[in-house]
C-alpha positions in Angstrom: 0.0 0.0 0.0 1.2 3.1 -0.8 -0.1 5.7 2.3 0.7 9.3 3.4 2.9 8.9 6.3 0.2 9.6 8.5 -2.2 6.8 7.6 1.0 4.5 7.7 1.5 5.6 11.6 -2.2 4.5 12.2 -1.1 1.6 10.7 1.9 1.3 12.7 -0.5 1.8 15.9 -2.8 -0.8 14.8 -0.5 -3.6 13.1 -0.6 -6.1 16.0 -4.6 -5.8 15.6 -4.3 -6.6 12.1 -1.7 -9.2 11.9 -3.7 -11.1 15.0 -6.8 -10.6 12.8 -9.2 -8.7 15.0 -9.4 -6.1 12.2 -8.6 -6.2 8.4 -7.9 -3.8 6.3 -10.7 -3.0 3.7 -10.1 -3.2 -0.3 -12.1 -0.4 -1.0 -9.5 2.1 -0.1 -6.4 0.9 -1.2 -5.5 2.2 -3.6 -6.5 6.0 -2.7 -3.0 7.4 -0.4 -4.9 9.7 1.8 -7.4 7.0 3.4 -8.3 4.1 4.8 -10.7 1.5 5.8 -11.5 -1.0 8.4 -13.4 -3.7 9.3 -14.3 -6.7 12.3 -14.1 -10.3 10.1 -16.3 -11.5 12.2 -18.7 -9.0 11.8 -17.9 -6.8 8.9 -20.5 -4.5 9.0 -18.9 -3.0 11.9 -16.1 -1.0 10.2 -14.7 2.7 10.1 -13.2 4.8 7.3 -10.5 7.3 8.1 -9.1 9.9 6.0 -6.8 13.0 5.8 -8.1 14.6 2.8 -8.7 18.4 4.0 -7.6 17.7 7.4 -4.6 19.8 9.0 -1.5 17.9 9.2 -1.7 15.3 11.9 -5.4 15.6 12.1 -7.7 12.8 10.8 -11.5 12.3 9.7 -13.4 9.1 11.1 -17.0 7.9 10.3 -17.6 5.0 12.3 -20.1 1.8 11.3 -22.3 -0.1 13.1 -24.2 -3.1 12.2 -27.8 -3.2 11.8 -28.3 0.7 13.2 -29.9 3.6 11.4 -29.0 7.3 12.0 -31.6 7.3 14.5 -30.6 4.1 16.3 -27.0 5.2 17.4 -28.7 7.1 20.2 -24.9 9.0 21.5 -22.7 6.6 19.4 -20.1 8.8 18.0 -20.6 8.1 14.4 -18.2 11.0 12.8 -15.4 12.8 14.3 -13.2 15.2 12.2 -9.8 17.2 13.2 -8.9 14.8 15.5 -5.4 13.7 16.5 -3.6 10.0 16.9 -4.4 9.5 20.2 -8.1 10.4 19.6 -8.2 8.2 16.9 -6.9 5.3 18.2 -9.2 5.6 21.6 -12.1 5.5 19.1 -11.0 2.5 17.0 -9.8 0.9 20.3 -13.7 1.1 21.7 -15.5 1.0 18.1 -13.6 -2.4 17.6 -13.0 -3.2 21.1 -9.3 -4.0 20.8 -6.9 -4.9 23.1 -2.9 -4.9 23.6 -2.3 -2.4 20.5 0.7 -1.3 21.5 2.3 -4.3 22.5 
């Protein structure tokens, strides 16, 4: 893949996730260098999408899927987050996917 150095430090944050398989990264976006997709295998409706196109640098956009939940389901779900940092970021991806040991 070839990523903006940002979405390759996400990448970087979340690589044990993905190599143990409790997230994959989604086809859709590969091929487009300022974004990125994500998704549960075991329940792949539940995914997010983050991108850096129009963000400031080191600042991310996030719209977060849920399976089976309309707009007027999520209740106070965060479902969209824009200019948000790493940290922020992963917190949400951490919950969202509800992943464990990222960093080591």
């Amino acid at each position: 893949m070839n990523k903006y150095r940002s979405i390759d430090l996400l990448l970087q944050y979340l690589a044990r996730s993905i190599a143990r398989g409790d997230i994959a990264v989604a086809d859709r976006w590969l091929d487009d260098e300022q974004a990125i997709g994500f998704y549960k295998p075991a329940a792949p409706e539940l995914s997010a999408y983050v991108s850096i196109h129009g963000q400031p640098p080191g600042q991310y956009d996030v719209d977060l899927e849920y399976p089976a939940l309309d707009d007027n389901d999520v209740g106070n779900i965060p479902t969209k987050s824009e200019n948000i940092g790493i940290e922020h970021l992963i917190d949400l991806l951490v919950m969202h996917f509800d992943l464990h040991d990222i960093a080591g």
